[in-house]
C-alpha positions in Angstrom: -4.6 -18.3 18.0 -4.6 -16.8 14.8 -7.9 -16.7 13.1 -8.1 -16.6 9.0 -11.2 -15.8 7.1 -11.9 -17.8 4.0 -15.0 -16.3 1.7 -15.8 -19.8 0.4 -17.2 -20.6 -3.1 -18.9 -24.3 -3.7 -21.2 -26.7 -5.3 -20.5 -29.3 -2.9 -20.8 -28.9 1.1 -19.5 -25.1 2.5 -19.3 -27.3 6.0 -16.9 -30.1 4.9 -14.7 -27.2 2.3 -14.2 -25.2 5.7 -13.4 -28.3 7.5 -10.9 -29.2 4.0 -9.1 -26.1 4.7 -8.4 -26.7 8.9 -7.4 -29.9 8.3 -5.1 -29.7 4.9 -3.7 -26.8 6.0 -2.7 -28.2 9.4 -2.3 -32.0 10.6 -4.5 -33.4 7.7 -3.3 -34.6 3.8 -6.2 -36.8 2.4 -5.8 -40.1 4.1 -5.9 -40.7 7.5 -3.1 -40.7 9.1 -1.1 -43.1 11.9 0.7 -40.2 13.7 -2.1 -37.8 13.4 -3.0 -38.5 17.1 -5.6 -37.1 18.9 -3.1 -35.4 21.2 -1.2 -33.7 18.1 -4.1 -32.5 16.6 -4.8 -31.1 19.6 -1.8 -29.2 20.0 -1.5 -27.9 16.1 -4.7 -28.8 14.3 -6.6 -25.9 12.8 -10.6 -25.7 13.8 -13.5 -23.8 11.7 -14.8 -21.3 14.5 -17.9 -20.0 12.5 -19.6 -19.9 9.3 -21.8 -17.0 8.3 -23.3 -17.7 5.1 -23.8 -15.7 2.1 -26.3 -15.3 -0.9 -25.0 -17.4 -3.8 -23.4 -16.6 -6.3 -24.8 -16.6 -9.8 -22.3 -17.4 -11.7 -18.8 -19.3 -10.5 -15.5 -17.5 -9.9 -13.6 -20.3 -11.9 -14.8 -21.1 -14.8 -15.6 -24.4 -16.4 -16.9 -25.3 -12.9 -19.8 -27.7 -13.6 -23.6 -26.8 -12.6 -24.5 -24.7 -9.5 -25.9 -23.5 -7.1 -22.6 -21.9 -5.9 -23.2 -22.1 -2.4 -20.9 -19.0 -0.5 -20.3 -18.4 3.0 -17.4 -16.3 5.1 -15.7 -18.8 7.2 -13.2 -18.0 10.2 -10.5 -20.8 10.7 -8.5 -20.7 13.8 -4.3 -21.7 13.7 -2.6 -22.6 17.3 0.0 -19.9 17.8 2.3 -22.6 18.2 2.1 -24.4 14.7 2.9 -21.0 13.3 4.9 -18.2 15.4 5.6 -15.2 14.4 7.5 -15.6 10.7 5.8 -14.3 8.1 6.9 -16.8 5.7 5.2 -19.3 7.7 1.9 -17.2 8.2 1.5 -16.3 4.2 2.0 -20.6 3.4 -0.4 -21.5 6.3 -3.1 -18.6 4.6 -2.7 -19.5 1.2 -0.1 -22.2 0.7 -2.5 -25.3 -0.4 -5.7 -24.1 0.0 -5.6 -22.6 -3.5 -5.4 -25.8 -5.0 -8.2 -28.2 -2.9 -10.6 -29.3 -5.3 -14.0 -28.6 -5.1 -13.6 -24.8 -4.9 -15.4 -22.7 -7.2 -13.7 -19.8 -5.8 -12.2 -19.3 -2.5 -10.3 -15.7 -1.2 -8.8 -14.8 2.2 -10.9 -11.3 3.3 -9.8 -11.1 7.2 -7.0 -11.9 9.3 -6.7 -11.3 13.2 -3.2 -12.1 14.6 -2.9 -12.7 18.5 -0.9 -10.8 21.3 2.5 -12.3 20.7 2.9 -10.6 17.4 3.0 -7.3 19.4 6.7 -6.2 19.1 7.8 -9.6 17.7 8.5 -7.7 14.5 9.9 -4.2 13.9 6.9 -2.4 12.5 6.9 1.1 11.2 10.4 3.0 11.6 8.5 6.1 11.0 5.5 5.8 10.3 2.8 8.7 10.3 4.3 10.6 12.9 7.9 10.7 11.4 7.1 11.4 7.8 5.2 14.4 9.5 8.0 15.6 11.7 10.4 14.5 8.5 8.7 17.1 6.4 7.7 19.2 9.1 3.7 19.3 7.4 1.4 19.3 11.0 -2.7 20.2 10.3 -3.3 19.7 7.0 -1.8 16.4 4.2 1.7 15.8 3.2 1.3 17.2 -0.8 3.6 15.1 -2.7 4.3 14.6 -6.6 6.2 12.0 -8.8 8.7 12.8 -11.4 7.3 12.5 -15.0 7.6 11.6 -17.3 8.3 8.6 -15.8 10.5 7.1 -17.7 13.6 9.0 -19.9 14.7 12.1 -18.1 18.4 12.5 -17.4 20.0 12.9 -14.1 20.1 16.7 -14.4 16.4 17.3 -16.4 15.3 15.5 -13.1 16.9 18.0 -11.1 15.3 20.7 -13.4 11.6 19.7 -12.5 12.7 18.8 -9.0 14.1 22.1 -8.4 11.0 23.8 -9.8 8.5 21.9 -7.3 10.8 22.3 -3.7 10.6 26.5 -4.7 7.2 26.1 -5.2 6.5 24.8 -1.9 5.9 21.3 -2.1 6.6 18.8 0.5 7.5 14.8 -1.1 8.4 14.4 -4.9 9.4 10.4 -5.5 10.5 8.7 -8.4 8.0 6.7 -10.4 7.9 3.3 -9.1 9.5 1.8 -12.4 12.6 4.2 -12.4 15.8 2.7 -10.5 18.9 2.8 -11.8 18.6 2.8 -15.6 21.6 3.3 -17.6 20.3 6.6 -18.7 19.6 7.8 -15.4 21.9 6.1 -12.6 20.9 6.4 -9.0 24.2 7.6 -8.0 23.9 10.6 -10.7 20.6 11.3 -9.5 20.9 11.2 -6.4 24.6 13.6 -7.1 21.8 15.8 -9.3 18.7 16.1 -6.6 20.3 16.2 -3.1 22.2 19.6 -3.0 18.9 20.8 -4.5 17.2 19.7 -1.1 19.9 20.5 1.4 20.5 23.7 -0.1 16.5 24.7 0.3 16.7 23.5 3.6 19.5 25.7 4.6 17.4 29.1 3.3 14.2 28.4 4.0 14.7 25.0 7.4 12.1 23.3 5.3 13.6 19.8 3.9 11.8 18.1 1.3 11.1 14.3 1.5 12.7 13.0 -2.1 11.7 9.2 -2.2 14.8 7.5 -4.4 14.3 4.2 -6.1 16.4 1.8 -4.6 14.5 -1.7 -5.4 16.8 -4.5 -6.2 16.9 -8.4 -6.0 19.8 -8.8 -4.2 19.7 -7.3 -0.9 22.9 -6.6 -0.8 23.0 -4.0 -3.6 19.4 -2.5 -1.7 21.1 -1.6 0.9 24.6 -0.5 -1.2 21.5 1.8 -3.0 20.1 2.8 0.7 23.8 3.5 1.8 23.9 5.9 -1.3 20.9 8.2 -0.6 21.8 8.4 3.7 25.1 9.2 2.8 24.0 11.8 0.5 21.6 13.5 3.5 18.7 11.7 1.6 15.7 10.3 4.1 13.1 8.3 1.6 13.5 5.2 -0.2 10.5 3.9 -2.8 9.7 0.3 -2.4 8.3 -2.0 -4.5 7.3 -4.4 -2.5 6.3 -6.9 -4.4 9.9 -7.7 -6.1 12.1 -7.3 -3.4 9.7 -10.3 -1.4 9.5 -10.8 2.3 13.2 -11.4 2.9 14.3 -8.4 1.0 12.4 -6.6 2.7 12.9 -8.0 6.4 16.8 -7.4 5.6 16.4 -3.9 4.3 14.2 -2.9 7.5 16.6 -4.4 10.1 19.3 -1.9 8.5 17.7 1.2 7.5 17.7 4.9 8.3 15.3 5.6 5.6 11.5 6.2 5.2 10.0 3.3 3.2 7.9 4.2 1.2 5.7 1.3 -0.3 4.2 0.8 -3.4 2.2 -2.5 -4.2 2.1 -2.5 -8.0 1.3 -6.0 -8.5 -1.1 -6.4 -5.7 -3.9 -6.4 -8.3 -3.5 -9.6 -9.8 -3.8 -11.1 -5.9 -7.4 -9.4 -5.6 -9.0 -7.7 -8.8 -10.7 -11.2 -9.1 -14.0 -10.4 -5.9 -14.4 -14.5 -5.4 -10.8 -14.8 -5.4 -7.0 -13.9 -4.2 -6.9 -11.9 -0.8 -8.5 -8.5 0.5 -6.1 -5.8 0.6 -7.1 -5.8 4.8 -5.3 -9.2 5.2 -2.0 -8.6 2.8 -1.3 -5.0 4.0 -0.8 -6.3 7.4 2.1 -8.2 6.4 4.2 -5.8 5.0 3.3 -3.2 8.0 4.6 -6.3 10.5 7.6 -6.2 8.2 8.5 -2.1 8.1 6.5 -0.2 5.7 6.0 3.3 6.7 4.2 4.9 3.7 1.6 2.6 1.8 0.3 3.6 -1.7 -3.4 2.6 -2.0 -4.3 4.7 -5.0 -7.2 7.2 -4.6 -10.8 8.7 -5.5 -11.5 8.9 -9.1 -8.3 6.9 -9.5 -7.2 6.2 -13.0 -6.9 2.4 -12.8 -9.8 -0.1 -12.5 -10.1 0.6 -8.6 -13.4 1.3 -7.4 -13.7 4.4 -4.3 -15.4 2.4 -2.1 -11.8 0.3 -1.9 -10.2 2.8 -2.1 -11.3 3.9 1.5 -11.6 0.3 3.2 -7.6 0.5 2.4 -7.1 3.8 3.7 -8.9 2.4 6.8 -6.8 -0.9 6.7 -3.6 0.9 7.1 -4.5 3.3 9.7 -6.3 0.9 11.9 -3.9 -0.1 14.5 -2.6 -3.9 14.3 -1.5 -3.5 18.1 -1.2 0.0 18.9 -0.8 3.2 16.7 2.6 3.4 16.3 2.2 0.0 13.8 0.1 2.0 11.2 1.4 3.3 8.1 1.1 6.8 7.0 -1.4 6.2 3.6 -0.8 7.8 0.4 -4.0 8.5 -2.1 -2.1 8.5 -5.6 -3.1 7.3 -9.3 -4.7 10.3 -11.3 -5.1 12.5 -8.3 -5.1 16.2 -8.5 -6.9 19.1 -6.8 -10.3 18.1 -7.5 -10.6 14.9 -5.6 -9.9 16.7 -2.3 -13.1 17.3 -1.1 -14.2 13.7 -1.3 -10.7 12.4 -0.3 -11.9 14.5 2.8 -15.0 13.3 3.3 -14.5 10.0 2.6 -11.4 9.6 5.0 -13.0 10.4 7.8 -12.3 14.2 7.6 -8.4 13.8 8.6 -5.8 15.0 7.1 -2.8 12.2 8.0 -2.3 11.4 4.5 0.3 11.6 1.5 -1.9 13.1 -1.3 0.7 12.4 -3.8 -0.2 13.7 -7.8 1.7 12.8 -10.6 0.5 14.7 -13.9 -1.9 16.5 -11.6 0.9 18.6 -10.6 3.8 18.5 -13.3 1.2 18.7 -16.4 -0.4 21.7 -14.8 -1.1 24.4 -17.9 1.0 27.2 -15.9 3.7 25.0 -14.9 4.8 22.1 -11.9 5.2 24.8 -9.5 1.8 26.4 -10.3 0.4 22.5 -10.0 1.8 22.4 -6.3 0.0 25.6 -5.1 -3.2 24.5 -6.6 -3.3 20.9 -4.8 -2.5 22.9 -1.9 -5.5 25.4 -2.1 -8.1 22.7 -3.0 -6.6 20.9 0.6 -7.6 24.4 2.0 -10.6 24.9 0.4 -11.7 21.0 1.3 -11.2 21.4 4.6 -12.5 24.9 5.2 -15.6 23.6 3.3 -15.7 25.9 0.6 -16.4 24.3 -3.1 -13.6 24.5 -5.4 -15.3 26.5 -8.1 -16.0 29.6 -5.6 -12.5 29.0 -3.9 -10.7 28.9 -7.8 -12.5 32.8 -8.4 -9.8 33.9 -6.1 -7.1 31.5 -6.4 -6.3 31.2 -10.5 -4.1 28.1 -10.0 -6.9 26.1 -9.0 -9.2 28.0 -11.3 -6.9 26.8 -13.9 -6.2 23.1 -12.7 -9.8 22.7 -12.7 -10.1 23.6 -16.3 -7.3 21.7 -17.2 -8.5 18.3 -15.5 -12.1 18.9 -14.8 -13.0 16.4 -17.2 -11.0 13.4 -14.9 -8.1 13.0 -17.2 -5.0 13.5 -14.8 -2.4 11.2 -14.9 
């Protein structure tokens, strides 16, 4: 069985909504029906488990929704296996497909989703995951530091390879391209990739360390995703950026099946499914999708993040991606990003459950650093030290001046 959780909003009856939902999204439409027989809804008809109720709400999620009380309640809905298998396609329109649009909702958001036994190894899961981005960029005992290229947008094939060249000397061990950049006119991937590469290779013949560079390889077409995939294997590349949310399901099913790479997810676009609390779907329940599907590396922001994301979800997604769907080979290695640098170490500690399996990927934080990208690398790096060695960052930066001077740089929260 798999068992959804609705966080139901009403004026009207939270017992016959939850039973709305079973039956609509099942057997049910809104007459009765000749060949809905006993005996088939007992085979495929959905059934509300429980219902915990909640405090109301004071105001309504939708607006224009007539007079309260807005009754609420968390309700768990059970699906027979067999009305559903194991396509994902077929699991995302049973959770949301219709239930959007029943009337009488005054909000309504999916917050919980447990799948059953036979999704264990039905779908391929992490390539990689946590333990091969680690053995990848050969980081063990303390996080993966990563950057982005910035500016994002506008630098040429070889002032790319300029700032990337910078960072690998400095030490670092992931630099990705900014999740808009793909293959402008300005900057092809082919030329970029023909700029960074023999920068990596050449760094991993002196020194055995290679660093991870995440190329941009999003496209519509699946075919030309994987033409792009073919492009950075060939080149001795190992890290592909994802955005999930335009390539869709199949794109991403099809890319999975044939790739080498790391894939490296980000979700922009994920807000507008949840930024709304009454309504949409917890980042728990739409993570696990994409993890089913492949994703090895999930972006999930961070502490002090620069958008509107509060800590506190923040962590419950750091703890959604490492919790193990079926065993913990399925989770995906998390990446704190989004106006990180140095300073948000300690609490990214803390807050994580004192681990270090993380990406702890800076953008500005590291590039805009007053003394240079390279100088922005060793400071992340020694805040990660001093974090975990539970020293504070101010007595750590009087011996270290590239923290000393990150922190007065972007004390005041204003990394990018």
């Amino acid at each position: 069985m798999i068992i959804l959780t609705y966080r139901i909003e009403t004026s009207g009856s939270i017992e016959a909504m939850a039973a709305k939902i079973a039956s609509d999204q099942s057997t049910g439409t809104f007459v009765a029906l000749p060949g809905e027989t006993e005996e088939v809804k007992a085979r495929v008809a959905a059934h509300v488990l429980a219902i915990r109720h909640l405090p109301d709400a004071e105001q309504p999620s939708i607006p224009d929704a007539g007079p309260g009380p807005f009754k609420r309640a968390d309700v768990d809905i059970g699906f027979p296996f067999d009305a559903i298998g194991t396509d994902v396609a077929a699991l995302m329109t049973i959770t949301i497909g219709g239930t959007y649009s029943i009337r009488g909702f005054t909000g309504i958001r999916v917050v919980d989703m447990k799948l059953p036994e036979e999704f264990r190894g039905a779908l391929p899961g992490p390539q990689f995951g946590v333990a091969g981005s680690r053995r990848l960029t050969g980081v063990e005992g303390r996080p993966i530091i990563g950057t982005i290229v910035k500016p994002a947008l506008g630098l040429r094939p070889h002032e790319t390879a300029a700032m990337v060249g910078e960072l690998i000397e400095a030490g670092v061990d992931f630099i990705k391209d900014d999740e808009k950049l793909m293959s402008p006119a300005y900057s092809p991937l082919a030329e970029r990739v023909k700029a960074i590469m023999p920068l990596v290779l050449d760094h991993e013949q002196k020194t055995g360390k290679k660093v991870m560079y995440a190329f941009g390889i999003s496209h519509a077409d699946p075919d030309e995703m994987m033409r792009n995939h073919d492009l950075v294997a060939k080149a001795g590349g190992n890290c592909a950026v994802i955005n999930i949310n335009s390539i869709g399901f199949g794109g991403m099913a099809y890319l999975r099946k044939r790739s080498s790479l790391v894939l490296h997810a980000h979700r922009n676009g994920w807000d507008i499914l949840t930024r709304h609390p009454g309504l949409g779907m917890d980042f728990r329940v739409w993570q696990q999708f994409w993890r089913l599907l492949g994703v090895d590396q999930f972006q999930i922001n961070g502490i002090g993040s620069k958008y509107w994301e509060p800590d506190d979800s923040f962590v419950r997604s750091f703890e959604a991606v490492t919790t193990p769907l079926f065993s913990p080979d399925d989770c995906a290695l998390p990446v704190a990003g989004s106006g990180q640098w140095g300073g948000q170490a300690p609490e990214t500690y803390q807050r994580t459950g004192r681990t270090v399996d993380l990406l702890y990927l800076c953008g500005g934080g590291i590039v805009s650093h007053p003394d240079g990208p390279g100088a922005g690398v060793r400071a992340v790096q020694q805040a990660w030290q001093a974090a975990v060695d539970g020293i504070p960052l101010a007595d750590f930066a009087r011996s270290h001046a590239e923290l000393a001077h990150s922190i007065e740089k972007f004390g005041d929260g204003k990394a990018a």
